[in-house]
C-alpha positions as CSV (number, residue, x, y, z in Angstrom):
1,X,21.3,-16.2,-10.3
2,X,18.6,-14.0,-11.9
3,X,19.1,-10.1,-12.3
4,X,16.2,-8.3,-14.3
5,X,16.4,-6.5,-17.5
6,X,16.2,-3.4,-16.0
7,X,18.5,-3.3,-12.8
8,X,20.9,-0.5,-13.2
9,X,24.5,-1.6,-12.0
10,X,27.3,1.2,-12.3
11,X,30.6,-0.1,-11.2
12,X,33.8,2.2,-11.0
13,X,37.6,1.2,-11.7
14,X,37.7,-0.5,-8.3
15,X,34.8,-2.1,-7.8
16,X,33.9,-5.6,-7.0
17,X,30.5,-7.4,-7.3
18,X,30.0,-11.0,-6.5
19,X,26.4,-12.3,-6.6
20,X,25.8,-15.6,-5.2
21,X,24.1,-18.7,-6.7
22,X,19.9,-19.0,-6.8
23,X,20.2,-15.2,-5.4
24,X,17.9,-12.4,-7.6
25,X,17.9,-8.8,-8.4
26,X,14.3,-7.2,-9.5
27,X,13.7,-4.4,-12.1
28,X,14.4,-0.9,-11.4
29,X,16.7,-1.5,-8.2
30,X,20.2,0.3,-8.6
31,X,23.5,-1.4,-7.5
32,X,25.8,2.0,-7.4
33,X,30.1,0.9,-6.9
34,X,31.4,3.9,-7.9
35,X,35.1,5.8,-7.0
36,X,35.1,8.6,-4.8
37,X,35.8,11.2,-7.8
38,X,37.2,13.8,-5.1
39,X,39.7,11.2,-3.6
40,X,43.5,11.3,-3.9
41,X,43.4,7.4,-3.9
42,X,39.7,6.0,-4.1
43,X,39.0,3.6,-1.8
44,X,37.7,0.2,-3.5
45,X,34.3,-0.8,-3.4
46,X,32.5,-3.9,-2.9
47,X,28.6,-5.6,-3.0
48,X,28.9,-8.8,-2.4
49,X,25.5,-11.2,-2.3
50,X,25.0,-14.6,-0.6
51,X,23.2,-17.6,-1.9
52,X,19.7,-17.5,-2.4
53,X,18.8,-14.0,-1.6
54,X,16.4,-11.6,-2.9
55,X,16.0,-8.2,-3.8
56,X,12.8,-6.7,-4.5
57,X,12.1,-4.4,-7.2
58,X,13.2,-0.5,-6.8
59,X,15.9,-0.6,-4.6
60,X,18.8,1.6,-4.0
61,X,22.3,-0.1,-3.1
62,X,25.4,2.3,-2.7
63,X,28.7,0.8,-2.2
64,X,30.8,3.3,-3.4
65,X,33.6,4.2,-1.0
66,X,32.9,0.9,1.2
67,X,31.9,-2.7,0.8
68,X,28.1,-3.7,1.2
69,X,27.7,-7.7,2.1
70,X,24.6,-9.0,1.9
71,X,24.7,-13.1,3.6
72,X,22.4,-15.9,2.4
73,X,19.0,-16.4,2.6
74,X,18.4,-12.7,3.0
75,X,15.0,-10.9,1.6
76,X,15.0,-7.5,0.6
77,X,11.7,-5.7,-0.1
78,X,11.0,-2.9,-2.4
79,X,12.1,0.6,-2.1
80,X,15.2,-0.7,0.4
81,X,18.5,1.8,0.5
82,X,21.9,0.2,1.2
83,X,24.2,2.9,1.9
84,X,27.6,2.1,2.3
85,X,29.4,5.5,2.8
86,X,28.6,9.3,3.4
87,X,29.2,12.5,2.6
88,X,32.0,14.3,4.2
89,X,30.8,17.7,5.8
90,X,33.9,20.1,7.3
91,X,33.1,23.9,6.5
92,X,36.7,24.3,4.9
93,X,34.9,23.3,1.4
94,X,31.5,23.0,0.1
95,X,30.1,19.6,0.7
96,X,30.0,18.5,-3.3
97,X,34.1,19.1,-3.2
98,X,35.0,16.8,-0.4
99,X,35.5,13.5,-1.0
100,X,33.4,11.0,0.7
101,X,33.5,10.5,4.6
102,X,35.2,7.5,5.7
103,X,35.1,7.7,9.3
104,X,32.0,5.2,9.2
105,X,32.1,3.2,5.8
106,X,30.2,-0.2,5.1
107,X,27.5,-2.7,6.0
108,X,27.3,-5.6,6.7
109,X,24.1,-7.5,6.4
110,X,24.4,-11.4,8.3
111,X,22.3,-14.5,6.9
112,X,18.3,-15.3,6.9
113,X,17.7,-11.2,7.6
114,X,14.4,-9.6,6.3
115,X,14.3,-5.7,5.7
116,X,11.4,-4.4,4.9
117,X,9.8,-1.9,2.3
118,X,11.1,1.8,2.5
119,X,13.7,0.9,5.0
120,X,17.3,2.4,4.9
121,X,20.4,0.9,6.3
122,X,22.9,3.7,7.2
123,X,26.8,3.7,6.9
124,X,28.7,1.5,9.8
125,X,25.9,-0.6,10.7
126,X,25.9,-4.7,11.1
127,X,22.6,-6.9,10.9
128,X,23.1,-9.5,12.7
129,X,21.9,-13.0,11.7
130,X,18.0,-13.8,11.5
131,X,16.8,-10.2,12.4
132,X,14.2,-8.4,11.0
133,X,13.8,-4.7,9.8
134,X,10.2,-3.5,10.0
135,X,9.0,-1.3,7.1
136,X,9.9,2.6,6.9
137,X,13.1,2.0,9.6
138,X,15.9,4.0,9.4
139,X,18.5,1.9,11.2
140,X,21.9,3.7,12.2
141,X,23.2,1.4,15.1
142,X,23.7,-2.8,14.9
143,X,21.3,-4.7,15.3
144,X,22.0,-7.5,17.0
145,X,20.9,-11.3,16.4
146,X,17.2,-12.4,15.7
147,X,16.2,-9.1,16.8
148,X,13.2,-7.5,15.6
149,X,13.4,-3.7,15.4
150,X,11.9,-0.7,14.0
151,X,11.6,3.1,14.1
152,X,13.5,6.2,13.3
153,X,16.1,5.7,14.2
154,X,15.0,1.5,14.5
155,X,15.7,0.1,18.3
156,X,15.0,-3.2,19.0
157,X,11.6,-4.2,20.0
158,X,11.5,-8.2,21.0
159,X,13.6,-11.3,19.6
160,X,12.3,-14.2,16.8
């Protein structure tokens, strides 16, 4: 395991990182498990990293309020964001004094997947094994096994 001198890794009362063996973790890329600070009980959060899997320099990983699980043998490029929970937005409050939604919380990221640069993986969304994310896709919905997608939003465009 190999994490960078200059990864930033915040982790809150509940959280839990597990980062598995041969994997790496470039400079500047933030690993963010904090505790919803509005919640009445914060839920936990989680990262959790497979074997031999890398992630490229500046990226952005946000687990707090959910649990982000990254398999084995995945690659990451730069400028990737994770995001593992949202925001809640009812009109009863102003937005920074709800605490986070958790209608749609977490993702889940299967073995040998490949997302590329300035890519962002939204809250509630599965990658399934062996699929690539083509660079600048915003992917909101699955994505199903050894599918290649991409867009905004990213929709599958053939199979590997």
């Amino acid at each position: 395991m190999l994490i960078e001198p200059h990864v930033v890794i915040e982790l809150g009362e509940n959280a839990q990182l597990e980062i598995g063996k041969g994997s790496s973790i470039e400079d500047y890329t933030i690993l963010i498990l904090g505790d919803d600070p509005k919640a009445a009980v914060p839920a936990p959060s989680s990262l959790r990293i497979g074997e031999q899997t890398s992630i490229g320099k500046f990226n952005n990983l946000r687990a707090g309020g959910g649990a982000i699980t990254i398999g084995s043998h995945c690659f990451i490029s730069q400028f990737v964001s994770i995001i593992a929970s949202n925001h809640s937005t009812s009109r009863e409050k102003r937005i920074m004094e709800q605490p986070w939604d958790t209608a749609r919380t977490g993702v889940r990221i299967c073995d040998d997947v490949w997302i590329g640069v300035n890519s962002v993986i939204l809250p509630g969304v599965t990658l399934g094994e062996g699929c690539v994310i083509a660079a600048g896709s915003v992917v909101t919905e699955d994505i199903p096994p050894y599918a290649v997608a991409a867009g905004v939003p990213a929709r599958v465009l053939r199979y590997r």
